[in-house]
C-alpha positions in Angstrom: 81.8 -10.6 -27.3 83.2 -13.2 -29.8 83.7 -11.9 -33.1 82.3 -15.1 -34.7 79.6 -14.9 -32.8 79.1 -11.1 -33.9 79.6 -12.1 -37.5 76.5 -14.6 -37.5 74.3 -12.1 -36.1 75.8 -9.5 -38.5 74.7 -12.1 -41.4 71.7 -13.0 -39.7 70.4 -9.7 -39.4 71.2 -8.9 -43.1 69.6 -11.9 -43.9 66.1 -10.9 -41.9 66.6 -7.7 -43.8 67.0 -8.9 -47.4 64.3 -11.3 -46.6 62.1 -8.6 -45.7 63.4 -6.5 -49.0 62.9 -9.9 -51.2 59.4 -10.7 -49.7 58.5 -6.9 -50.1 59.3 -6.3 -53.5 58.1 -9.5 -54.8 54.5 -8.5 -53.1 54.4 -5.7 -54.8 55.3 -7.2 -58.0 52.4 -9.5 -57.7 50.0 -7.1 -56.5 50.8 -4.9 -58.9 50.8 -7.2 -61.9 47.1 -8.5 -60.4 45.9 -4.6 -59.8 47.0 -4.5 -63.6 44.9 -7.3 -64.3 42.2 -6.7 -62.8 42.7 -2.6 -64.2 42.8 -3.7 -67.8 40.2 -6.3 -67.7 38.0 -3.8 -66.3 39.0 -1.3 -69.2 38.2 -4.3 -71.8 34.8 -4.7 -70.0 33.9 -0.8 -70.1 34.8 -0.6 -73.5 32.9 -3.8 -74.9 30.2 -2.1 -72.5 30.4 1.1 -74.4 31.0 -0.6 -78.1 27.6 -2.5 -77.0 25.9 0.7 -76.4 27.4 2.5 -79.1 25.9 0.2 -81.5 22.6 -1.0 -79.5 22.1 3.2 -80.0 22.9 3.5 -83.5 20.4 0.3 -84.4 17.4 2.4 -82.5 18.2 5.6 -84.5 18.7 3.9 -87.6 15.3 2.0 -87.2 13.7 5.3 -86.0 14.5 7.0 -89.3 13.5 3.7 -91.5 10.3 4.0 -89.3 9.9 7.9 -90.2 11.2 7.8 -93.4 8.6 4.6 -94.9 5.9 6.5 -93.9 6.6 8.8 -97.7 4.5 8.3 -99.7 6.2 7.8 -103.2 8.0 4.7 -101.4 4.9 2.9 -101.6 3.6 4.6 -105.2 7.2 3.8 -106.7 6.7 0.0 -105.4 3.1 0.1 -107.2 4.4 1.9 -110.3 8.0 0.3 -110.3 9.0 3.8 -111.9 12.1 4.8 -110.4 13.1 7.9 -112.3 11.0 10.0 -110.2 12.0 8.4 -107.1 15.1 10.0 -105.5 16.3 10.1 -101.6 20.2 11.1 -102.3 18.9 15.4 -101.3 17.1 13.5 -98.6 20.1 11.7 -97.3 22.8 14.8 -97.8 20.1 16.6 -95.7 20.3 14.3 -93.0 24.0 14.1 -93.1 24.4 17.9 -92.9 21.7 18.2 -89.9 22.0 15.0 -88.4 24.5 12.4 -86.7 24.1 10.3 -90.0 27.0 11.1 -92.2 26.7 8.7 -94.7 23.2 6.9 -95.3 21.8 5.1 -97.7 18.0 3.8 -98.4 17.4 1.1 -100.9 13.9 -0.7 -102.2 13.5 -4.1 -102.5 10.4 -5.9 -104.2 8.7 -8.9 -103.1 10.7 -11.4 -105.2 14.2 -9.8 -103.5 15.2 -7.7 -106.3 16.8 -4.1 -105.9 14.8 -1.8 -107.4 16.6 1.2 -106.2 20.3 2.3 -104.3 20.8 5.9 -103.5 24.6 5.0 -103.2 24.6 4.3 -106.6 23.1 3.1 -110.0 22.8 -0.7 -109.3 19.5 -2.0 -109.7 17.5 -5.1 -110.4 19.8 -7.8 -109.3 18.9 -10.0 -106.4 19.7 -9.9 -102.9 18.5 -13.5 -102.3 22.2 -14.7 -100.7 21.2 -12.2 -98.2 19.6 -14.8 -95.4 18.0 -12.0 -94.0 16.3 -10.8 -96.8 15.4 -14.3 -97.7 13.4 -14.9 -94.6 11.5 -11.1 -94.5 10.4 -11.9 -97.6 9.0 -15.4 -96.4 7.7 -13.4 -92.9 7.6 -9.5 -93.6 8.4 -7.7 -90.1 10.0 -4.3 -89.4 13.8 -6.2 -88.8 16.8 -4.7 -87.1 20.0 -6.0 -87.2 23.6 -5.8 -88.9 24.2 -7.4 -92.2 27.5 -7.7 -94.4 26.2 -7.2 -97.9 28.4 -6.7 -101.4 29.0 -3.3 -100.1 30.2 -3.1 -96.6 29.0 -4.5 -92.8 26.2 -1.8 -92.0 23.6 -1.5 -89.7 20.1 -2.9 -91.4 16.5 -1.3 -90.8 13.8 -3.1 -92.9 10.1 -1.5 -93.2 8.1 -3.8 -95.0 5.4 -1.7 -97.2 1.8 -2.6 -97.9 -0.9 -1.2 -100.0 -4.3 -2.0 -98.4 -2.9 -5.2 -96.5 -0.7 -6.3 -100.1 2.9 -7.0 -99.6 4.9 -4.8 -101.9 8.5 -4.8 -100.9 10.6 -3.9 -98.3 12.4 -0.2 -98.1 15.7 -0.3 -96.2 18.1 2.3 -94.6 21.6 1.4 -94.3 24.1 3.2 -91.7 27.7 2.5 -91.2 29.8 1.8 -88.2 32.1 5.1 -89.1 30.2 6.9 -86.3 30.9 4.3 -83.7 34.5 4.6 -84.6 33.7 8.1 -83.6 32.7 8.3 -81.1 35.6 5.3 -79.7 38.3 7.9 -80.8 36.6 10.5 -77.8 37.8 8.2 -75.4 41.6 8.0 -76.5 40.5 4.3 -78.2 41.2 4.1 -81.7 39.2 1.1 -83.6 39.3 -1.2 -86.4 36.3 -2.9 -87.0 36.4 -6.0 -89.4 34.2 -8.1 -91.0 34.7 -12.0 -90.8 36.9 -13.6 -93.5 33.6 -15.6 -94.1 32.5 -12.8 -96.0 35.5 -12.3 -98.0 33.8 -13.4 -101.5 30.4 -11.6 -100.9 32.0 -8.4 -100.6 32.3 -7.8 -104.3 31.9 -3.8 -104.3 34.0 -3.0 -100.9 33.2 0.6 -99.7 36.4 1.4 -98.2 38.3 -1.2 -100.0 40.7 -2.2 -97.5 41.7 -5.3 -96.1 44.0 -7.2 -93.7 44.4 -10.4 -95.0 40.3 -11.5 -95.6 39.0 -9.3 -93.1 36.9 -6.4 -94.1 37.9 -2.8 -93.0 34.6 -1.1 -92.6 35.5 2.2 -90.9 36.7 4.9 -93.4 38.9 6.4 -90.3 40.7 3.4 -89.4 44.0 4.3 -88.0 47.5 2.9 -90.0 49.3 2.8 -87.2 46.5 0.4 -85.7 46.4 -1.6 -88.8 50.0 -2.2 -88.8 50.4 -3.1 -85.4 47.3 -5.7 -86.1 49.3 -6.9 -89.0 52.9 -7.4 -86.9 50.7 -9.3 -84.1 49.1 -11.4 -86.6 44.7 -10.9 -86.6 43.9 -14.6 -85.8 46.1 -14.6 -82.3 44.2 -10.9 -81.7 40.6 -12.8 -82.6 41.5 -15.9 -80.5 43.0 -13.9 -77.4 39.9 -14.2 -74.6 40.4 -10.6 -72.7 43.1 -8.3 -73.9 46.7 -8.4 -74.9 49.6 -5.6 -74.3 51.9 -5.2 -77.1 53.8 -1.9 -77.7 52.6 0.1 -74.6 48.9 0.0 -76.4 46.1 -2.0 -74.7 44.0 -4.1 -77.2 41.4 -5.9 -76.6 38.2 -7.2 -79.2 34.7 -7.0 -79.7 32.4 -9.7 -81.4 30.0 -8.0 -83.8 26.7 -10.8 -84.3 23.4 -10.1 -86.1 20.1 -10.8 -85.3 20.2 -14.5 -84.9 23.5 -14.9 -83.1 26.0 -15.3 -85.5 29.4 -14.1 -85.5 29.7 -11.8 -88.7 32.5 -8.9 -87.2 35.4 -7.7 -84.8 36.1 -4.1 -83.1 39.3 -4.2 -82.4 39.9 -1.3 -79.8 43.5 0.3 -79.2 44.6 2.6 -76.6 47.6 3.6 -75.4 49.1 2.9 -72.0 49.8 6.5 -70.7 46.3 7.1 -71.7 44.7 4.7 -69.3 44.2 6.1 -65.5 46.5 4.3 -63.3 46.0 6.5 -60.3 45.1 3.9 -58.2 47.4 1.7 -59.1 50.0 4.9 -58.5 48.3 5.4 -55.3 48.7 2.2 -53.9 52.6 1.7 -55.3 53.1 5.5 -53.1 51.3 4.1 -50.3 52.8 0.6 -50.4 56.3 2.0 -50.6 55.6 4.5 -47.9 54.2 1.4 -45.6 57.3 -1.0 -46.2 60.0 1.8 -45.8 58.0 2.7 -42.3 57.8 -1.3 -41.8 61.3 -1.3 -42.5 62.6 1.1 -40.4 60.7 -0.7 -37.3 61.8 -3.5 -37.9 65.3 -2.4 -38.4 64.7 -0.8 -35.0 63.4 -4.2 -33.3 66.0 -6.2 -34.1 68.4 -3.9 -33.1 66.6 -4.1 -30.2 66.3 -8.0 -30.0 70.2 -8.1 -30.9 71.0 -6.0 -28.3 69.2 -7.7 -25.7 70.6 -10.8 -27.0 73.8 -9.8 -26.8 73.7 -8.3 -23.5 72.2 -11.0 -22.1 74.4 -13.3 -23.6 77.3 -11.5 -21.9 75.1 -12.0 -18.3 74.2 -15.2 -18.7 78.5 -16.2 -19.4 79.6 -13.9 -16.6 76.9 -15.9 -14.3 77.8 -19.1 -15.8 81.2 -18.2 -15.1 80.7 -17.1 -11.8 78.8 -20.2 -11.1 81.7 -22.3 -12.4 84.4 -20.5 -10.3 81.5 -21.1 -7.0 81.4 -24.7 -7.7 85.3 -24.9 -7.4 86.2 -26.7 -3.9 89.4 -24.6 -4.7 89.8 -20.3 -4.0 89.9 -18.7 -7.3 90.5 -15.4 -7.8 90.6 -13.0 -10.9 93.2 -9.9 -10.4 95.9 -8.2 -12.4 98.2 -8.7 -10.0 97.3 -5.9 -8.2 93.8 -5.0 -7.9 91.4 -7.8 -6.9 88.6 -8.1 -9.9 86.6 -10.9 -8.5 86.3 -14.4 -6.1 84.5 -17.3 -6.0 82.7 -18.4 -3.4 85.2 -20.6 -1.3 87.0 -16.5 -1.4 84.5 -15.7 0.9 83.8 -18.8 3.0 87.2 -18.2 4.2 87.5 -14.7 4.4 84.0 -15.0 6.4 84.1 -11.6 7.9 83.3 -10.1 4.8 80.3 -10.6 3.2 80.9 -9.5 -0.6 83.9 -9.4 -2.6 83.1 -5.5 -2.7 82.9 -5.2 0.6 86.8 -7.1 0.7 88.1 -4.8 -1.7 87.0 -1.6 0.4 89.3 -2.8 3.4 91.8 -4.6 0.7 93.1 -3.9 -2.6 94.7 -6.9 -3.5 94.6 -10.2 -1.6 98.4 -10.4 -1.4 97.8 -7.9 1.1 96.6 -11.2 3.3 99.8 -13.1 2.6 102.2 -14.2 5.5 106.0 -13.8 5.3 107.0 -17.4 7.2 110.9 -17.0 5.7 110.5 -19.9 2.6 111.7 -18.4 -1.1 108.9 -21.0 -1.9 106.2 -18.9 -0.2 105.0 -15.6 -2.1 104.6 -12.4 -0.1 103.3 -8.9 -1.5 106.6 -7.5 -2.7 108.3 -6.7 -6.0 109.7 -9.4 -8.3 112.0 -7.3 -10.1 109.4 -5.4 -11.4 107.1 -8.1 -11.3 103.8 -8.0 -9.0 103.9 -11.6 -7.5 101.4 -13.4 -9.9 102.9 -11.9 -13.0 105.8 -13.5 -11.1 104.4 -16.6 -10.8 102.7 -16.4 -14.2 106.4 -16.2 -15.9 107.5 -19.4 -13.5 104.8 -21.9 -14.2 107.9 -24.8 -13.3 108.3 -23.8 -9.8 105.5 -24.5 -7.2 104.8 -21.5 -5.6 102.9 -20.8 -2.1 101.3 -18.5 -0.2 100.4 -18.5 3.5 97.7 -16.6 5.3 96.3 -16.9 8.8 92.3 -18.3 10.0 91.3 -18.6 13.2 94.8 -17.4 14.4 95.8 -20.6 12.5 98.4 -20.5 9.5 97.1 -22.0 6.3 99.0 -23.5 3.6 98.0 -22.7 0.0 99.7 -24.3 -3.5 99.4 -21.4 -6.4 98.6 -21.6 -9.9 98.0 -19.4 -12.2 96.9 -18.8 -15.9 96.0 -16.3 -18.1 92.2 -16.0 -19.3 89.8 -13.7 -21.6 86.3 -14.4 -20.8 83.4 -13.7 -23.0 82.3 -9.9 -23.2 85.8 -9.0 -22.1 88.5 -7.5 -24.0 91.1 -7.3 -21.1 92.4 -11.2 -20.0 92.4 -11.7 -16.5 95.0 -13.7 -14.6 93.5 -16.4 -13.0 94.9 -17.5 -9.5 93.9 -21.4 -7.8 94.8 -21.1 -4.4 94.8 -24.3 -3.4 94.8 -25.6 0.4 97.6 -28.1 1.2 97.5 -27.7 4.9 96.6 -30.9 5.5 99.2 -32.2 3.0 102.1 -29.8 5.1 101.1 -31.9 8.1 101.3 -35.0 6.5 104.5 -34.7 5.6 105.9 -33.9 8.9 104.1 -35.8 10.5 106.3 -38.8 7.9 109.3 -37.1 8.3 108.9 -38.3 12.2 107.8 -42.0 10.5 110.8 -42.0 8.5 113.2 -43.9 10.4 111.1 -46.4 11.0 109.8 -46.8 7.3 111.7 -50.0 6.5 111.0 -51.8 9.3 107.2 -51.3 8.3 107.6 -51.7 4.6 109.6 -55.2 5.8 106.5 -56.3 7.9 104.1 -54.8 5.0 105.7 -57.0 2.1 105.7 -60.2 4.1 102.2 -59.3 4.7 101.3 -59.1 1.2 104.0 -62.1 0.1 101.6 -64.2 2.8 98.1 -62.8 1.2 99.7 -63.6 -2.6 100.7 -67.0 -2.3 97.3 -68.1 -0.8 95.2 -66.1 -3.0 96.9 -67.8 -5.7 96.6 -71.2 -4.7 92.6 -70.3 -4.2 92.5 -69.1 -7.4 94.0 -72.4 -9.5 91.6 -74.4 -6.9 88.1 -72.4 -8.5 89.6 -72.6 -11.7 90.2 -76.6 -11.7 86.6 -76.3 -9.9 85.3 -75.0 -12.9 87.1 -76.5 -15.4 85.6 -79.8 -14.2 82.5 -78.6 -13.5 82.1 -77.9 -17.0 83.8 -81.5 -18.5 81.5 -83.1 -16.3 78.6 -81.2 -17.7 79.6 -81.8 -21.1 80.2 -85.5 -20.4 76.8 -85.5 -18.7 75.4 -83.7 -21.9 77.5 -86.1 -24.0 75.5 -89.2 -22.3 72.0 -87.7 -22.6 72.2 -86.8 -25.8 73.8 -90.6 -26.3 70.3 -92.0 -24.5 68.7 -89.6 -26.7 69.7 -91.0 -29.7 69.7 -94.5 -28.3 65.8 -93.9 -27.9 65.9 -92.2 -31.5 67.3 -95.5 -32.7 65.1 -97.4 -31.2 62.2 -95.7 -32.7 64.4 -96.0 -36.0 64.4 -99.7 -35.9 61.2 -100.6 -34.5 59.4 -100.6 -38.1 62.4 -102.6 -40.1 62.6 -105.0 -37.2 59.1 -105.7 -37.1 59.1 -106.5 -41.0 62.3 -108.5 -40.7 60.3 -110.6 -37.8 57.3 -111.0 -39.9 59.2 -111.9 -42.9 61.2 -114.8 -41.6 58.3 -115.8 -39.2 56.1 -116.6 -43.0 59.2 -118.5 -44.2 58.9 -121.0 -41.5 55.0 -121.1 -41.5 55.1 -121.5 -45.5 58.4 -124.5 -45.2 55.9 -125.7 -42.3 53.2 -125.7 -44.3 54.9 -127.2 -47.8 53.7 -123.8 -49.4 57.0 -122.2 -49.9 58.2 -121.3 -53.4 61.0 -119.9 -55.0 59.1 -116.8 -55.7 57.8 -116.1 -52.3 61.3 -117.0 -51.1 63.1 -114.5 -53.4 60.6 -112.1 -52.0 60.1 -112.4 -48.2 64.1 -112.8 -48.4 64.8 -109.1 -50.4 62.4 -107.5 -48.1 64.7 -108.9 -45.2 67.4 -107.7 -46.8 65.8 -104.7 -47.6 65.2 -104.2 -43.8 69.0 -104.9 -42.9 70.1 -102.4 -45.2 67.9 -99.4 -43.7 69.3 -100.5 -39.7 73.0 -100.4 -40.9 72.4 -97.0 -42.6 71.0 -96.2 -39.4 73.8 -97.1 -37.6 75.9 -95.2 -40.0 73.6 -91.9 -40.1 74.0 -92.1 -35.5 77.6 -93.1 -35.7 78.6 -90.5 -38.2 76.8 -87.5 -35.6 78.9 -89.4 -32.5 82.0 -89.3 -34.5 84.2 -87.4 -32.3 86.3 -85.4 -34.8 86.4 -81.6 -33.5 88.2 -80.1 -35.5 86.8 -77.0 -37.5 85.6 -77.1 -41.0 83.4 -74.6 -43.9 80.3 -76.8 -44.2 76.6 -76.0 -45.2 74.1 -75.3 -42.9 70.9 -77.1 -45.0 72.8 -80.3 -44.3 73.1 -79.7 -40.6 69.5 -78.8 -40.5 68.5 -81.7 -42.5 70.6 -84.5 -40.8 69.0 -83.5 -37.6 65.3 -83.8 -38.8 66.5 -87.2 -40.2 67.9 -88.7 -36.6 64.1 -87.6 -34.9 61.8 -88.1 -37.8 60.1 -91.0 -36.0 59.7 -89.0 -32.7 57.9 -86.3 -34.9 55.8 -88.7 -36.2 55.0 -90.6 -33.2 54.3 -87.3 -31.3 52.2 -85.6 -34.4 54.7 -82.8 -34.7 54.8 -81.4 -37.9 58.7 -79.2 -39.0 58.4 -76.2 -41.2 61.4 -75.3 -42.9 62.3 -72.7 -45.2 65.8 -73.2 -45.4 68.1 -70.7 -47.7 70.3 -72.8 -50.0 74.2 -72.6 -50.2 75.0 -70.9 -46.3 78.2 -71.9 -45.3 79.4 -71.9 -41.5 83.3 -72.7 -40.6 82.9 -74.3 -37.4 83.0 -77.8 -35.5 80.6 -79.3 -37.3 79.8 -81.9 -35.2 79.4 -79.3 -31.6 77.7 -77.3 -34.0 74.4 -79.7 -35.0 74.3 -81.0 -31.6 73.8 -77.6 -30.1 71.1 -77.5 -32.8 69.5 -80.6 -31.7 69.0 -79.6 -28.1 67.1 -76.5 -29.2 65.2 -79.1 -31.5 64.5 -81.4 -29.0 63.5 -78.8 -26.5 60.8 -77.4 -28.8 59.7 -81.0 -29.2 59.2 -81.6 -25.5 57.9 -78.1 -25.0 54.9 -79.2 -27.5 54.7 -82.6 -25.6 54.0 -80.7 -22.3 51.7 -79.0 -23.7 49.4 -80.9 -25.3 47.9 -79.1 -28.2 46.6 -80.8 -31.0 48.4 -78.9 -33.3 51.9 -79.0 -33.6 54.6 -77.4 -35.0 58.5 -76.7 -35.3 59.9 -74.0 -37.5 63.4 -74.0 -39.0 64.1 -70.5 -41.1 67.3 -69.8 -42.4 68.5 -66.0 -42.6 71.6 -64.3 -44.3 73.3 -64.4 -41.2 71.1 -66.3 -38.6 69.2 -69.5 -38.0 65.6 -69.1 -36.6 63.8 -72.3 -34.4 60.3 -71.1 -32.7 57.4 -73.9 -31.9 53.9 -73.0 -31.1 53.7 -74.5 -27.6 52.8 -71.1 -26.0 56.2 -69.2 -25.1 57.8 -68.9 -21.9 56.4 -67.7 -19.0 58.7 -64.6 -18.3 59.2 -65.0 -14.7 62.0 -67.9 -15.8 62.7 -66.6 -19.2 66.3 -65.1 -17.6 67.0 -68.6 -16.3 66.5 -70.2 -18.8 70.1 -70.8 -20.2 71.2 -71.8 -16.7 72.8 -75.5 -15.9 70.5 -77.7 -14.6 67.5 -75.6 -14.6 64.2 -77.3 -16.2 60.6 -76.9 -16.4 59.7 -80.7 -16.9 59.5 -83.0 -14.6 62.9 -84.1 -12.8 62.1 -87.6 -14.4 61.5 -86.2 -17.7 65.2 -84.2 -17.5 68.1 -82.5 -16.3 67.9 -79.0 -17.8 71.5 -79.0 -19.4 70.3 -78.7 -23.2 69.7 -75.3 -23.6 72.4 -74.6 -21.2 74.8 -76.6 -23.7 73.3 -75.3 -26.4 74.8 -71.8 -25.4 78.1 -72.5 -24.2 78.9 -74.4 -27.3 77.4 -71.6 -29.6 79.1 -68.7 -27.2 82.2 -69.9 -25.9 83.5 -72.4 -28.2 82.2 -70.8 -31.8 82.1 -67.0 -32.4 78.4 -67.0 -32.4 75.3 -66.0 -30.4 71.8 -67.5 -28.8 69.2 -65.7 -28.1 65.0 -66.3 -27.2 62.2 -64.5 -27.1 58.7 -65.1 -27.2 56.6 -64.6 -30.6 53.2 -64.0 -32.1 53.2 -64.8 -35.9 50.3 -66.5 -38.2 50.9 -69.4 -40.2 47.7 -70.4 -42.6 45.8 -67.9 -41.2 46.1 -68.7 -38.0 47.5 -67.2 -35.2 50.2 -69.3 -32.9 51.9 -67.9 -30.1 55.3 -69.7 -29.0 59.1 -69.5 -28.0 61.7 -68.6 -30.9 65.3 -69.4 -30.5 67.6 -67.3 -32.9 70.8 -68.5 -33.4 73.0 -65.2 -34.9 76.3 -66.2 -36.9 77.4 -62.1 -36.8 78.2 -61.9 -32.5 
């Protein structure tokens, strides 16, 4: 086995296993922060549950003694007589505190108008509670009322009675209880409590019962714990007050309660504390054990599997080389064995095709240990026989003279073969021991040869005499054959160009004459009124001066003509940098009266400044062919609609028309000499084919053509584009 390979299945397999460890741990990470979210949301719900009951309970007791308690009768005689002195409930309320869950309760009497006629807390009396909304609107509407109030005093539970006397509205008698007992009861669940009262009611609190604050907020319970208090302060109340579930700070849980009264309003907090290792995390234990447990036993599989999969990997790796290497060594037209020298390890197949009474290598060695054992002694140092080579087995022998060729002879079909020997040294995969590797390979044939040339020998320079003057004879006429096609060609081609040359010259002669047709006309019309108005007496210097500069005018446009014609004939070749715009433009110029006279209409959008170093003059004349094709291609075909586009690229030049492509059967011949799809009056198919061999063989350039959809004014046209690419 390679070690490289072993070291990436090493690494791979630690990889699989860290990944597995990564993935693992960061699950339960996750799931364990969620089962902790989930675990303390659910404690914040039970408690604001239990806080909700806590005080939905105390409310019912407190109206059930406000209930009990109006019905004395010197509650409503002290309203009618407005004689306190007499009028005491502070036994009353020490007897309840001693015998009942009320610790601390107070009763008060207020009359109609909202004043306090009586506090069993203490000696305030006949001031008004009027800022008190609920007092405000019993007084408007008197109803038994139960609800939670923050009054000068402290946030308390509120049970109003209203009192009559024969259907008249005396005043309201009131029992106060306090939230201490709630705080209570909290603490027999491990949850300490603060419980505030908003900052709203900082100022109305003038005579605070348990005088203690953080910041504005109200401490109401007696009990509340210091260490709570200063862990509220070091948090800071208002992110407590705003935080929507719970926070963890410290290894305490804390989360809040809203306190409202009996319309709604938000007068009061609980905050609840409890400490971490007091909350049940069983389950969450539980699941951690059992989660652990799982991934070790998961772990441990899979550690197992892909020891397993490596394993098989491996091992089949190793069979898969051995048969890959067995079916190299049978695909061999050579015998190849692999030995030490001594023992024979394996063959290939040729082994047995020539040992052929033997059907296995196996089955070889039983009657053979080594196949020097088969080697015949025919007297040559050359040839290798099984002996010692001073104490050397013969392919260690032959392994320490790779310079000398070596033999070996052995006997088939009572015959003597002849076989060359090399040898080399090899480890093959899965293997730690290297094999020598011994090509046996058969030069019988090649031993025959070369006696049968040792009898040619004295003959060989006669026959190499008779062999040169053969080939002397079959040089000299091949080359004379050869200069012969290549002056075929070479004229071939100047006659084409010639012939090119001329039709391009009739071309142009017809382009001309389209040219002048126009200025010749007006020249004949304009002299032919200067005789008719001499004639006639009529002509005046004016219309003289006139008829005469339009002649003139006429006469200038021909010779410019001539000029524009004889400047694209002008047979200088040699090469020059010039722009391609101009080439393009000088061409449209020489046909612009064939376009008009044949309704064909150019489109160019034509990229300023391109340069080309080239002959110039080969150069637009190869252009104009593939012009004047595209013209007669839209002549042919008659649409009404006709048009020619030039495009200039970066690197190419683009020419397509509209007249419906080519018809692919003859789009490969369409660069060939003489071949046309006109009529043989209407040409003799050379353009295109000049077109190219300028372009290809005289400039470093290349023409191509295809057929093209494309839309121009949003409409579709279908036709033959010929690109012309300056990078070959």
């Amino acid at each position: 086995m390679k070690k490289k390979a072993l070291i990436i299945y090493i690494l791979l397999f630690f990889a699989i296993i860290f990944t597995f460890i990564f993935i693992s741990f960061n699950y339960l990470k996750n799931h364990e922060k969620k089962l902790l979210d989930n675990k303390y949301k659910t404690l914040s719900t039970q408690i604001n549950k239990n806080i909700n009951f806590l005080i939905e309970d105390k409310k019912t007791a407190t109206l059930t003694l406000a209930i009990a308690t109006s019905k004395f009768e010197n509650i409503k005689n002290t309203f009618i007589t407005r004689d306190i002195h007499n009028f005491n409930l502070s036994e009353f309320s020490k007897e309840l505190s001693s015998n009942t869950s009320f610790k601390n309760i107070w009763f008060m009497l207020i009359d109609k108008d909202g004043t306090a006629l009586y506090r069993s807390w203490n000696e305030h009396k006949n001031d008004t509670l009027l800022f008190r909304k609920g007092i405000k609107n019993i007084l408007k509407n008197p109803k038994i009322t139960n609800t939670i109030a923050v009054g000068r005093y402290d946030m308390t539970f509120h049970s109003i009675i209203p009192i009559y006397d024969n259907k008249k509205f005396l005043g309201i008698f009131e029992v106060i209880t306090h939230f201490n007992s709630i705080a209570k009861d909290l603490t027999k669940s491990n949850t300490n409590s603060v419980i505030l009262a908003d900052k709203k009611y900082f100022n109305t609190l003038k005579y605070p019962f348990s005088n203690n604050f953080i910041n504005q907020y109200y401490i109401t319970n007696l009990d509340a714990k210091d260490n709570l208090i200063n862990l509220i302060k070091k948090i800071g109340i208002e992110k407590i007050l705003k935080t929507n579930g719970y926070l963890i700070v410290d290894n305490k849980f804390i989360s809040t309660y809203k306190i409202e009264d009996s319309e709604k309003d938000n007068i009061g907090y609980i905050i609840s504390s409890k400490g971490l290792k007091d909350i049940d995390m069983s389950d969450i234990s539980k699941f951690k054990t059992n989660f652990i447990t799982n991934a070790i036993s998961l772990f441990i599989l899979l550690t197992f599997v892909l020891s397993l999969i490596f394993y098989y990997i491996f091992s089949r790796k190793v069979l898969i080389e051995k048969k890959k290497a067995q079916q190299i060594l049978d695909s061999q037209q050579n015998i190849i064995i692999l030995t030490d020298g001594e023992v024979l390890n394996n063959a290939n197949k040729q082994f047995l095709n020539f040992f052929n009474q033997y059907h296995s290598v196996e089955e070889f060695k039983k009657e053979h240990k080594c196949i020097c054992e088969m080697f015949v002694d025919i007297n040559d140092e050359n040839y290798i026989t099984d002996k010692d080579y001073n104490g050397k087995n013969w392919a260690q022998f032959i392994l320490e003279n790779p310079k000398i060729n070596l033999k070996a002879a052995m006997i088939k079909d009572e015959q003597i073969r002849h076989f060359l020997l090399n040898v080399s040294l090899n480890l093959f995969s899965g293997e730690e021991i290297p094999y020598i590797v011994v090509t046996l390979t058969d030069i019988t044939l090649d031993i025959k040869q070369k006696s049968e040339l040792k009898l040619l020998n004295d003959n060989l320079e006669l026959l190499v005499e008779e062999k040169t003057k053969e080939l002397k004879n079959l040089n000299e006429s091949l080359e004379i054959r050869i200069e012969k096609e290549i002056l075929k060609n070479k004229k071939k081609d100047e006659i084409l160009f010639e012939h090119n040359k001329m039709l391009a010259m009739g071309e142009m002669i017809n382009n001309i004459a389209h040219q002048w047709r126009q200025p010749l006309s007006a020249i004949s019309s304009s002299a032919s009124s200067i005789l008719l108005k001499k004639e006639m007496n009529s002509l005046d210097d004016e219309s003289l001066d006139f008829l005469c500069s339009h002649i003139v005018e006429s006469s200038i446009f021909l010779s410019k003509t001539i000029e524009d014609f004889r400047i694209f004939y002008n047979e200088d070749e040699k090469e020059e940098e010039f722009l391609l715009e101009d080439i393009i433009n000088q061409n449209i110029k020489i046909i612009t009266n064939k376009l008009e006279d044949e309704h064909i209409k150019i489109v160019s959008n034509i990229v300023e400044k391109i340069k080309i170093f080239a002959t110039k003059k080969q150069f637009q004349r190869a252009v104009l062919n593939i012009i004047n094709n595209a013209i007669e291609a839209l002549i042919e075909n008659k649409k009404d609609q006709r048009y020619i586009f030039i495009t200039t690229f970066e690197n190419s030049l683009s020419i397509k028309d509209n007249a419906n492509g080519i018809n692919k059967d003859i789009m490969e011949h369409i660069f060939e000499p003489y071949f046309t799809t006109k009529h043989k009056s209407q040409g003799r198919g050379i353009g295109l084919y000049m077109a190219k061999i300028i372009l290809e063989k005289n400039m470093p350039f290349k023409l191509d053509v295809e057929n093209k959809a494309f839309t121009y004014k949003e409409k579709e046209y279908f036709g033959a584009n010929f690109i012309i690419n300056f990078n070959k």
